[in-house]
C-alpha positions as CSV (number, residue, x, y, z in Angstrom):
1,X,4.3,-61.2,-48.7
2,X,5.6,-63.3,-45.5
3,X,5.3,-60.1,-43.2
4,X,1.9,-59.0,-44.1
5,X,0.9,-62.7,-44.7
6,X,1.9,-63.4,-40.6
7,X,0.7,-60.0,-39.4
8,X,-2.9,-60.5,-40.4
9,X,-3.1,-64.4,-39.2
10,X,-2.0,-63.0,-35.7
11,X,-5.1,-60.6,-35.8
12,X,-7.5,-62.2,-33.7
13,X,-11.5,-60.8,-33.1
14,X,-11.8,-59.5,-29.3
15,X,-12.3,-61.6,-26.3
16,X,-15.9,-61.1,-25.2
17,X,-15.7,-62.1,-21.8
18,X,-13.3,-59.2,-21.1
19,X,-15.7,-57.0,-22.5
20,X,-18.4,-58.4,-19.9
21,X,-15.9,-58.3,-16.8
22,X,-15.0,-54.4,-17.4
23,X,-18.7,-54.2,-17.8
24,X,-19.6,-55.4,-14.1
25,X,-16.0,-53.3,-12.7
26,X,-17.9,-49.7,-14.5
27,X,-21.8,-51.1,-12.9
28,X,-19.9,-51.5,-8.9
29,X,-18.2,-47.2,-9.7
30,X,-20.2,-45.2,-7.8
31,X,-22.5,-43.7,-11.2
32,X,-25.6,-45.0,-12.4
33,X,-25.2,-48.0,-15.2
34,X,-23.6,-46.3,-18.6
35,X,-24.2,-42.9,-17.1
36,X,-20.7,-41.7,-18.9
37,X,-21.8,-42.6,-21.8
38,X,-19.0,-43.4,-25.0
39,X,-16.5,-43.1,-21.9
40,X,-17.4,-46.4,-20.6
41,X,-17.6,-48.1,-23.9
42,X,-13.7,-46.8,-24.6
43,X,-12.6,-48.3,-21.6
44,X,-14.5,-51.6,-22.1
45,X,-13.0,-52.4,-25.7
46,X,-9.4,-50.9,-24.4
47,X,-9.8,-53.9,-21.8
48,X,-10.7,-56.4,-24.5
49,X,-8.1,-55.4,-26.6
50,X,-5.5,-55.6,-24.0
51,X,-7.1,-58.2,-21.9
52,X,-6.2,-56.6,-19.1
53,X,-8.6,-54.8,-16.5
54,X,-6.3,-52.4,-15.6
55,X,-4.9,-51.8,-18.4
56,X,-2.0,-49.0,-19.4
57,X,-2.2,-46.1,-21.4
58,X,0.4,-44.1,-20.6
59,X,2.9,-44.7,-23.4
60,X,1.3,-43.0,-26.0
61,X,2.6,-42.1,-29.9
62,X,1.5,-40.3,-32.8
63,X,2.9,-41.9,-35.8
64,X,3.3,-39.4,-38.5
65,X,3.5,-40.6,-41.8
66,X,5.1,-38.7,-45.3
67,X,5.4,-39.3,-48.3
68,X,5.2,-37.3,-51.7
69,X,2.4,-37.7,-54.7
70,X,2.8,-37.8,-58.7
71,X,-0.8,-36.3,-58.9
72,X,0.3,-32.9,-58.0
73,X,1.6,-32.6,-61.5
74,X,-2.3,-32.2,-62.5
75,X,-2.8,-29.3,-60.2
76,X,-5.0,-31.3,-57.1
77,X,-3.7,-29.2,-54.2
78,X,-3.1,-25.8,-53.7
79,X,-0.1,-26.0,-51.8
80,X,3.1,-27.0,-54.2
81,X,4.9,-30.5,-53.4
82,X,7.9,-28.7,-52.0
83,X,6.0,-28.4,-48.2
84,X,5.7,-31.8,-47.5
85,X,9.7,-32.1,-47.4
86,X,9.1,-28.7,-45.3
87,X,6.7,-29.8,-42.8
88,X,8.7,-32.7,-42.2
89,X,11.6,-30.3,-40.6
90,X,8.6,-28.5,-39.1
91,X,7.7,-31.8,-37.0
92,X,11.2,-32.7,-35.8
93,X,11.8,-28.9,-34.5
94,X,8.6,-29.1,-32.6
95,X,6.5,-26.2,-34.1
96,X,3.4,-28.0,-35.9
97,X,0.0,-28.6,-35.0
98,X,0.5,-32.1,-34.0
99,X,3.4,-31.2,-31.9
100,X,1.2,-28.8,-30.1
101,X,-1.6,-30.9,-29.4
102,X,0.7,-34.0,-28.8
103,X,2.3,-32.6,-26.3
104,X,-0.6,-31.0,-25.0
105,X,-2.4,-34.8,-24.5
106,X,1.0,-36.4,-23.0
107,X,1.9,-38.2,-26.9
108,X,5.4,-38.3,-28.3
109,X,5.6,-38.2,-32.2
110,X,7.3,-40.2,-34.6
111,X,8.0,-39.0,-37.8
112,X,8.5,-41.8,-40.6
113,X,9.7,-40.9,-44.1
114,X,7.5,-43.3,-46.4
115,X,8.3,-41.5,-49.6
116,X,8.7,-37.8,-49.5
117,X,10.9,-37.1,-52.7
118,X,14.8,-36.4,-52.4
119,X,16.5,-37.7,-49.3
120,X,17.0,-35.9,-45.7
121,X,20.2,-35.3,-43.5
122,X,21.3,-38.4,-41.7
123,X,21.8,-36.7,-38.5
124,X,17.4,-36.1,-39.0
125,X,15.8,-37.9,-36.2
126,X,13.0,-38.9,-38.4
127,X,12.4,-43.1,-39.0
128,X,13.8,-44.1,-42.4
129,X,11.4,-46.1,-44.3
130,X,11.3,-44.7,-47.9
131,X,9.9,-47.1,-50.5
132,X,10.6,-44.3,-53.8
133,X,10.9,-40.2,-54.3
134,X,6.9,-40.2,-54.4
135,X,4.6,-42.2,-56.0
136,X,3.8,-41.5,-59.7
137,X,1.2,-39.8,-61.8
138,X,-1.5,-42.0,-61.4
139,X,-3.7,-40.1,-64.0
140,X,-1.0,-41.4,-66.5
141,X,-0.4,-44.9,-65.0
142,X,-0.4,-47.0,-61.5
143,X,1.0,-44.6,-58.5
144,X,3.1,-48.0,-57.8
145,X,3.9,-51.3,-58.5
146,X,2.2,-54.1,-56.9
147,X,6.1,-54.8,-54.7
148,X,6.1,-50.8,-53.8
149,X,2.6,-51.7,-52.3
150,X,3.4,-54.5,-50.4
151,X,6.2,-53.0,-49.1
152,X,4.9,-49.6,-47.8
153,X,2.2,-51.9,-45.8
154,X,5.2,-53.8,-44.2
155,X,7.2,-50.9,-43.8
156,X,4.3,-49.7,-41.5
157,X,4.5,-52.8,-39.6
158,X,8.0,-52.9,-39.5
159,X,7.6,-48.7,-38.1
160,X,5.1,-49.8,-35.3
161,X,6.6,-52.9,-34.1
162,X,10.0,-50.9,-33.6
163,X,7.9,-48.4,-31.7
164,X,6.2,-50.7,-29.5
165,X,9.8,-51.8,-28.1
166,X,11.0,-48.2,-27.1
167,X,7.2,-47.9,-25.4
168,X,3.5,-48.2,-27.1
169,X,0.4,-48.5,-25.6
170,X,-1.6,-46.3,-27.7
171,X,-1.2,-45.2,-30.8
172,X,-2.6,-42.5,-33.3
173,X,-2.6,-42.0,-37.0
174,X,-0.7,-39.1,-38.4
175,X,-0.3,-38.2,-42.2
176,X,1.9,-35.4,-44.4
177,X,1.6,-35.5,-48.2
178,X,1.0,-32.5,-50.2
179,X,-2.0,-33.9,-52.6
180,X,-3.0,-36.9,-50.5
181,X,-6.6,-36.2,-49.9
182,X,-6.6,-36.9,-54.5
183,X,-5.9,-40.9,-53.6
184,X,-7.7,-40.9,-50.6
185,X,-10.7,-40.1,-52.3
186,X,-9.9,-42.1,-55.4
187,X,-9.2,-45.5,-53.0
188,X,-12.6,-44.4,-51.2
189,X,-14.3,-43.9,-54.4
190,X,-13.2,-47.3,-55.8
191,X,-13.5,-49.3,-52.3
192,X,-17.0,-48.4,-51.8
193,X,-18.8,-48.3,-55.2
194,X,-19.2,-44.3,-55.2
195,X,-18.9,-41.9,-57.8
196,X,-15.8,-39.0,-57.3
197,X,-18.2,-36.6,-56.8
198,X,-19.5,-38.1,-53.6
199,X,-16.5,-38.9,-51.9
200,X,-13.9,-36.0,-52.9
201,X,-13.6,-32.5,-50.8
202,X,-11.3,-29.3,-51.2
203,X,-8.1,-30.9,-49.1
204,X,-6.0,-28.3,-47.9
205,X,-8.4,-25.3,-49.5
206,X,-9.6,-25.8,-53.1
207,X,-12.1,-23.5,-54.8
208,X,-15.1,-24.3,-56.7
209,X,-13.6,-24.6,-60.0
210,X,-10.6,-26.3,-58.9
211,X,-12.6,-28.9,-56.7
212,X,-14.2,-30.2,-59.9
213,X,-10.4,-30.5,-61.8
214,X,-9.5,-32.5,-58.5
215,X,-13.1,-34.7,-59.1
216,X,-12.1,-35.0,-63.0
217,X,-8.2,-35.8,-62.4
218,X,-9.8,-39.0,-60.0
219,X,-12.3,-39.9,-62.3
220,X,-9.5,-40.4,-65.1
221,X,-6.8,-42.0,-62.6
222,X,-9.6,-44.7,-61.8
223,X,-10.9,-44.8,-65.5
224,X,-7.1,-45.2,-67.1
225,X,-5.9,-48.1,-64.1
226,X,-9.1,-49.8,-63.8
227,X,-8.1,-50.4,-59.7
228,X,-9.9,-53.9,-59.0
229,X,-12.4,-53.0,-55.3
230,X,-11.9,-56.7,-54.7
231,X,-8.2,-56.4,-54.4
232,X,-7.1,-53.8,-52.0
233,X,-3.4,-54.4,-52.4
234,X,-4.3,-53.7,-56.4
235,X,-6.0,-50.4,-55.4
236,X,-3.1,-48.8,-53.3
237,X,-0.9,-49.8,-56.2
238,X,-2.9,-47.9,-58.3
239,X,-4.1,-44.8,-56.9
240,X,-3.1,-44.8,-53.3
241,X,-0.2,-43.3,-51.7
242,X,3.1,-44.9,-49.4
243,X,2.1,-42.7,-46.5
244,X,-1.4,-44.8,-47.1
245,X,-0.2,-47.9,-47.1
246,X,2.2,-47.3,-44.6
247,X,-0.7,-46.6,-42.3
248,X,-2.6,-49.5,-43.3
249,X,0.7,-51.1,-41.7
250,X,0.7,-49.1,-38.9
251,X,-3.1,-50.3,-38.0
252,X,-2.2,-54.2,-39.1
253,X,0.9,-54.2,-37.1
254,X,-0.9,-52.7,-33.9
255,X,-3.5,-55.0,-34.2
256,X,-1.8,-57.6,-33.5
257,X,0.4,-56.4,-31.2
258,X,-3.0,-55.5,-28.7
259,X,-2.7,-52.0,-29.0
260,X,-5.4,-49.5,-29.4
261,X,-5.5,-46.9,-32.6
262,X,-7.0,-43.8,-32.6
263,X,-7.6,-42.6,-36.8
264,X,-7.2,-39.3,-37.9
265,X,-8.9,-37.9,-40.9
266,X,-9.7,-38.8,-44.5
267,X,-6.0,-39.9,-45.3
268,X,-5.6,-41.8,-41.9
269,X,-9.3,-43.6,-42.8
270,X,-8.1,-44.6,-46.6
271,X,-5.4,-46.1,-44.8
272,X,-7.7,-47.9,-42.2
273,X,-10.3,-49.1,-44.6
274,X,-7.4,-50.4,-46.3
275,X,-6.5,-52.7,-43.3
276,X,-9.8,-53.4,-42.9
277,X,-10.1,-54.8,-46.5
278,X,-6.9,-56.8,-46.1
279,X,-8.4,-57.9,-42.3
280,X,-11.9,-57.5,-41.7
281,X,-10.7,-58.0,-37.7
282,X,-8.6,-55.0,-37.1
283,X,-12.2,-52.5,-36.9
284,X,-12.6,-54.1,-33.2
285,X,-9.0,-52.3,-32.6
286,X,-9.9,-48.9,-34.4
287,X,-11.0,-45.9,-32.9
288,X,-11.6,-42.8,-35.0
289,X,-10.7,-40.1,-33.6
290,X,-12.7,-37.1,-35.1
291,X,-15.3,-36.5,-38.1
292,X,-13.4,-34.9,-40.7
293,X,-15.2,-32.3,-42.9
294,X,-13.8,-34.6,-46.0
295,X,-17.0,-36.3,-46.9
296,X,-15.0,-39.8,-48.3
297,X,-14.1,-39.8,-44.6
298,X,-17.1,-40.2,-43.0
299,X,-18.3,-42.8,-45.9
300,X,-15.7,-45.2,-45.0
301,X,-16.0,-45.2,-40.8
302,X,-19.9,-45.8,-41.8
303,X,-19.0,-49.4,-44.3
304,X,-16.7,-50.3,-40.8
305,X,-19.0,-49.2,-38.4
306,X,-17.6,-46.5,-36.6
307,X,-18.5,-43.6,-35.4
308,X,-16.1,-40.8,-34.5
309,X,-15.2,-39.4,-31.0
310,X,-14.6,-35.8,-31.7
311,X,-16.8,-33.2,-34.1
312,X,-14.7,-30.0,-34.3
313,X,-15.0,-29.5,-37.9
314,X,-11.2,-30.2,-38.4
315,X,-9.2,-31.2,-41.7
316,X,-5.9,-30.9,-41.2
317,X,-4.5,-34.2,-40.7
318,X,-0.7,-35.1,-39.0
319,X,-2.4,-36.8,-36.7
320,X,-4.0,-33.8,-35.2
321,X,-7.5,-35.5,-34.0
322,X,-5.9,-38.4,-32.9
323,X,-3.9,-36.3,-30.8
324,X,-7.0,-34.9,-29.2
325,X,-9.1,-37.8,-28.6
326,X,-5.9,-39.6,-26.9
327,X,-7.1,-37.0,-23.8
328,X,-10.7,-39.3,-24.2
329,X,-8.6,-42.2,-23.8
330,X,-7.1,-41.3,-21.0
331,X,-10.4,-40.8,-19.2
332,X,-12.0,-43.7,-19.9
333,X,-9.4,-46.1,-18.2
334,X,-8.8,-43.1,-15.4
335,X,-12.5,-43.8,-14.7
336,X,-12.2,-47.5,-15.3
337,X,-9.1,-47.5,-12.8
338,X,-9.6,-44.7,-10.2
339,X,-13.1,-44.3,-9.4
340,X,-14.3,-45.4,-5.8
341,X,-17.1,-48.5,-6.1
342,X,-20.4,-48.4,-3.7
343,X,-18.9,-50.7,-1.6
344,X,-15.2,-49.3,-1.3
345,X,-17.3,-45.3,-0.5
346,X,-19.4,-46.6,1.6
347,X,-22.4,-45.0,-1.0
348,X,-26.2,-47.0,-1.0
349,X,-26.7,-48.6,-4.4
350,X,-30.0,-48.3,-6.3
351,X,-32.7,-49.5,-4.6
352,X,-34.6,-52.1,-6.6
353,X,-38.7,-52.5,-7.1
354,X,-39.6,-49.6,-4.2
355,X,-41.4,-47.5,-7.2
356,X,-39.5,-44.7,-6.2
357,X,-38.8,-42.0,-8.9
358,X,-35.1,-40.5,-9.2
């Protein structure tokens, strides 16, 4: 575990006194103090986290990651295992939703293969970083060994840190995996203490009755691999996915790099919280990017202490919302970066102890 060992010693908790200086730079803009609101605490942790008071955000990426799920054999999704391998060609010819709203927020994408089953075209210009053909059945057994775990999470570092050489200074979680909202809800169930019940939704568009087969297929997975909570590398290997623990690299090898993340949804959380467990210091580099209307989601930005950016009632994933909220990003340090101070306009400041009323 030498890569993920060294990755999570270079994570180090945020310089404070950058924190304070971008502080005084937003007071001098001509605004009143914290008048834009979230906008000026984005830009003040972006400064911390590149120590840097100007700092660049114009290289941004949406790292997409796929990979395939046993579980579908027990009839959790309602979309067969077969579109994952699909969408995959759908997000190198351009024509997803997170190639749309990429695009539309300045963001290139990055498609990684963590584990979708068969194999693709070389000629694909997708990253190769397949740890097996899909995970297994973890109703029947663990989704993965405890080596397949480990080396999703390093194969995430090992994605990011090749990005970060062609260009990174933002990134964004992205996910494909037909069935991946069924671990994602089992890791959050088993993470933080819950029942199924409380942290599993209807994915891509469950019914009623095929909701509570989804709650009961959980409940057996965790019941027959008895994941330990105090182990997170245990839990992946039992009931997560490789898309899952390739995003927990993602978020560990970003971290310490200095680079921002903006987290998608429920499957980009799961793979968060994961990185959190493994490195309580990476939720000072985490951003998420919307409130997904996956309940497990929202359970796991609360233990962190996050809050999301963006409420739009979205739940598709790829990387959609992070897509979105890179447009927030952009704002902040355009504000940070652009806006005139009293002094440089020439504009009065607030007058102090007159007893006038704005």
């Amino acid at each position: 575990m030498h890569v993920l060992e060294k990755t999570i010693r270079s994570i180090k908790p945020l310089d404070k006194s950058y924190l304070e200086l971008a502080q005084k730079r937003l007071d001098s803009l001509t605004k009143p103090p914290g008048s834009l609101g979230q906008l000026e605490e984005i830009a003040k942790r972006i400064v911390a986290i590149k120590e840097d008071l100007r700092p660049a955000v114009a290289e941004k990426v949406i790292i997409t990651m796929a990979g395939d799920h046993g579980i579908t054999e027990e009839g959790v999704s309602a979309y067969p295992q077969e579109v994952t391998r699909q969408m995959v060609y759908t997000f190198v010819r351009g024509g997803a939703a997170i190639n749309v709203l990429a695009r539309h927020s300045g963001a290139r994408v990055e498609v990684v293969d963590m584990g979708v089953a068969g194999e693709f075209e070389r000629a694909l210009p997708i990253s190769r970083r397949k740890v097996a053909s899909g995970t297994k059945n973890f109703a029947k057994g663990p989704a993965m060994t405890r080596a397949e775990a480990i080396h999703a999470i390093e194969n995430g570092i090992a994605a990011v840190t090749e990005i970060k050489e062609a260009g990174l200074d933002v990134v964004g979680t992205g996910d494909m995996g037909i069935g991946n909202t069924t671990p994602s809800s089992a890791m959050a169930a088993v993470f933080l203490g819950l029942t199924v019940r409380e942290v599993t939704g209807k994915g891509a568009g469950l019914d009623d009755e095929a909701l509570l087969h989804k709650i009961r297929i959980i409940e057996k997975g965790i019941a027959v691999n008895k994941p330990d909570p105090d182990d997170p590398i245990d839990v992946l290997s039992k009931v997560g996915g490789f898309e899952i623990g390739g995003i927990a690299g993602v978020v560990l090898g970003a971290a310490s790099l200095r680079i921002p993340i903006l987290v998608d949804g429920l499957i980009s959380t799961a793979g968060a919280f994961l990185a959190y467990r493994l490195c309580p210091a990476v939720k000072e580099y985490l951003f998420s990017a919307h409130s997904s209307v996956e309940a497990g989601q929202g359970k796991m930005l609360a233990k962190m202490g996050l809050s999301p950016l963006l409420h739009l009632n979205m739940r598709l994933g790829e990387g959609t919302g992070a897509a979105l909220a890179m447009g927030l990003i952009d704002a902040s340090i355009k504000i940070l970066n652009e806006m005139a101070t009293f002094e440089s306009a020439g504009v009065s400041e607030k007058a102090e102890n007159t007893g006038a009323r704005a």
